[in-house]
C-alpha positions as CSV (number, residue, x, y, z in Angstrom):
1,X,-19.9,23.7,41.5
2,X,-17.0,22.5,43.9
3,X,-13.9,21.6,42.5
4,X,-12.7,18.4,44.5
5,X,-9.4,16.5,44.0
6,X,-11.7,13.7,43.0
7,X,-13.4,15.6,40.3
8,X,-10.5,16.8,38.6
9,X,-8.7,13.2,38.3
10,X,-12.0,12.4,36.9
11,X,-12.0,15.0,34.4
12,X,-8.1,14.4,33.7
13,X,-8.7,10.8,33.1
14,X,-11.2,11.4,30.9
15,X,-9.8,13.4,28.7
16,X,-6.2,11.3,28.4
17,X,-8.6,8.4,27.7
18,X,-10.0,10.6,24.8
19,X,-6.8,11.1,23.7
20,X,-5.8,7.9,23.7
21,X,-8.3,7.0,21.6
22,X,-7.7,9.9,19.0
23,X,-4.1,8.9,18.8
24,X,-5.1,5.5,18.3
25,X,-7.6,6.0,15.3
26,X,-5.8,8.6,13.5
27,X,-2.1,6.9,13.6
28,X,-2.6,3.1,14.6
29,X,-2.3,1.2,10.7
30,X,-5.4,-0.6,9.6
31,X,-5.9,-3.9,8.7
32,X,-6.7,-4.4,5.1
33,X,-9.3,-6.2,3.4
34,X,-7.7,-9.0,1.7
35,X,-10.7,-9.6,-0.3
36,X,-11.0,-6.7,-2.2
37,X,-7.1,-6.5,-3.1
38,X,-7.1,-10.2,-4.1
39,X,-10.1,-9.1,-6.7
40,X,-8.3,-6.2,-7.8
41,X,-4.9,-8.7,-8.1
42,X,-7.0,-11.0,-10.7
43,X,-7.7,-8.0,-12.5
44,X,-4.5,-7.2,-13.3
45,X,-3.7,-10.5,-14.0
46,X,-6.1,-10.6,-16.7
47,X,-4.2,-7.2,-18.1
48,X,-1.6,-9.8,-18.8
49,X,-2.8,-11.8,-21.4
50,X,-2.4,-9.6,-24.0
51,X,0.9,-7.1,-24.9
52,X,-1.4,-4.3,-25.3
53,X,-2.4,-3.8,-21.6
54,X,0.6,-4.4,-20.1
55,X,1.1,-0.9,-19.4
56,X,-2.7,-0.5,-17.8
57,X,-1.1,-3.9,-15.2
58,X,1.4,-2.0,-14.2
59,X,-0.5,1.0,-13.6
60,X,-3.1,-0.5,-11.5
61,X,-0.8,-2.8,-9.7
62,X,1.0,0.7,-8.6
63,X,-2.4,2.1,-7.8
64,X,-3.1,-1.1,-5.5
65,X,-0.1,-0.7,-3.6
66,X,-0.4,2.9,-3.4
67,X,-4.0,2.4,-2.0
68,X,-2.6,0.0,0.5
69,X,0.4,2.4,1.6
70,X,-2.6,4.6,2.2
71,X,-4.8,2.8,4.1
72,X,-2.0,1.2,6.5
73,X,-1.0,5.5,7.1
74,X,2.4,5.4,5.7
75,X,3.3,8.7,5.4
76,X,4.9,10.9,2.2
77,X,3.5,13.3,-0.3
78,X,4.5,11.1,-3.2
79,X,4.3,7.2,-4.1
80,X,8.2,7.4,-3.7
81,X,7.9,8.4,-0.1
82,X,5.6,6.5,1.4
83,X,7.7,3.7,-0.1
84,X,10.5,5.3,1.7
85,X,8.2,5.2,5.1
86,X,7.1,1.4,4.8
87,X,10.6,-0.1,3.4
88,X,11.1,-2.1,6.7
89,X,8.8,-4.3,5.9
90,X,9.3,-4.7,2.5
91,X,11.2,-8.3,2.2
92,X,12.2,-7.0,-1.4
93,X,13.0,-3.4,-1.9
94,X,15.1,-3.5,-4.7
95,X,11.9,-5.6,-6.7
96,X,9.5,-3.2,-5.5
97,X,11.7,0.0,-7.1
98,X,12.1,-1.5,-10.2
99,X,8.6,-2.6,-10.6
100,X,7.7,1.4,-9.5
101,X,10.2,2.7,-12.0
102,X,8.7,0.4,-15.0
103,X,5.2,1.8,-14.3
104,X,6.7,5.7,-13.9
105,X,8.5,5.1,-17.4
106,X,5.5,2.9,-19.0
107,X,3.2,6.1,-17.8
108,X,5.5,8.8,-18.7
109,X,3.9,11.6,-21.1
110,X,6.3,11.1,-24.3
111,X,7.1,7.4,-23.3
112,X,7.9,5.2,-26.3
113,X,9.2,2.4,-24.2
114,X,8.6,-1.3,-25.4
115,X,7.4,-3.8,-22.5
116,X,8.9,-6.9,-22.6
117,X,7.3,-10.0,-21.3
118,X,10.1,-10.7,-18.7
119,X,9.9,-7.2,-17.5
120,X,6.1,-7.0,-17.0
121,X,6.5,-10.4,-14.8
122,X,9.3,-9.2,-12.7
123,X,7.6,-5.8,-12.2
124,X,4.1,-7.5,-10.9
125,X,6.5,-10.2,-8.6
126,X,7.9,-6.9,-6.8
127,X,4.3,-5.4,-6.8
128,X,2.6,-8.2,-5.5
129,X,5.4,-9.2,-3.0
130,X,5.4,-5.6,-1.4
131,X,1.4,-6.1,-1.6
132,X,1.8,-9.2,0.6
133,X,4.3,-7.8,2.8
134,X,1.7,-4.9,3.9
135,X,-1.2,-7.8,4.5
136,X,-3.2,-6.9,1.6
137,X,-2.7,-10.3,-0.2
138,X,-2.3,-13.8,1.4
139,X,1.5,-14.3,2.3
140,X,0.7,-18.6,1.6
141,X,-0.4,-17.4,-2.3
142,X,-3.6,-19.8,-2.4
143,X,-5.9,-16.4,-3.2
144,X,-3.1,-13.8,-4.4
């Protein structure tokens, strides 16, 4: 077989392209079905109807956004981190970290702490604003 200057470009080109295309699949953030987080949003919703499974909102609103962090490739090792990695385009960090630090202390082993009504509402407004901000739920509100 002959090496020519026209076969190696070929062959270089080819496997930039490859590359490319590697690189694009492995690190370019998805775009996420809005349908299935809007039915997993009215879930939780209906966790909020009565005191008792407050606790189980705020754990599967944390779980939603966690899957979302995940799907759009945000890296970290903990929930925390990949927080860290998306904050820019969080319009509200400070809602989002209180509305993680209610479900770490709702979920915590020996946790005896009492959920209040006002503190369930603010914790699923930082949840499901961070859950708009990443395109998982309708920014306008008519499905989320």
């Amino acid at each position: 077989m002959i090496f020519t200057y026209s076969n190696i470009a070929l062959a270089v080109s080819v496997i930039f392209l490859a590359l490319v295309i590697l690189y694009v699949v492995k690190y370019y953030p998805r775009k996420l079905k809005q349908s299935n987080f809007v039915a997993n949003w009215k879930k939780i919703q209906n966790f909020c109807k009565d005191k008792k499974t407050w606790p189980k909102a705020l754990e599967e609103a944390d779980g939603l956004l966690r899957s979302a962090l995940k799907k759009k490739k945000f890296k970290g090792k903990s929930m925390g981190e990949k927080m860290v990695s998306a904050q820019r385009l969080f319009t509200d960090n400070d809602s989002l970290w209180y509305a993680h630090n209610l479900y770490k202390k709702v979920t915590a082993k020996d946790s005896k702490k009492r959920l209040k009504e006002s503190e369930v509402k603010d914790a699923l407004i930082g949840f499901r604003q961070a859950l708009r901000d990443l395109g998982a739920l309708p920014k306008d509100g008519t499905k989320g």
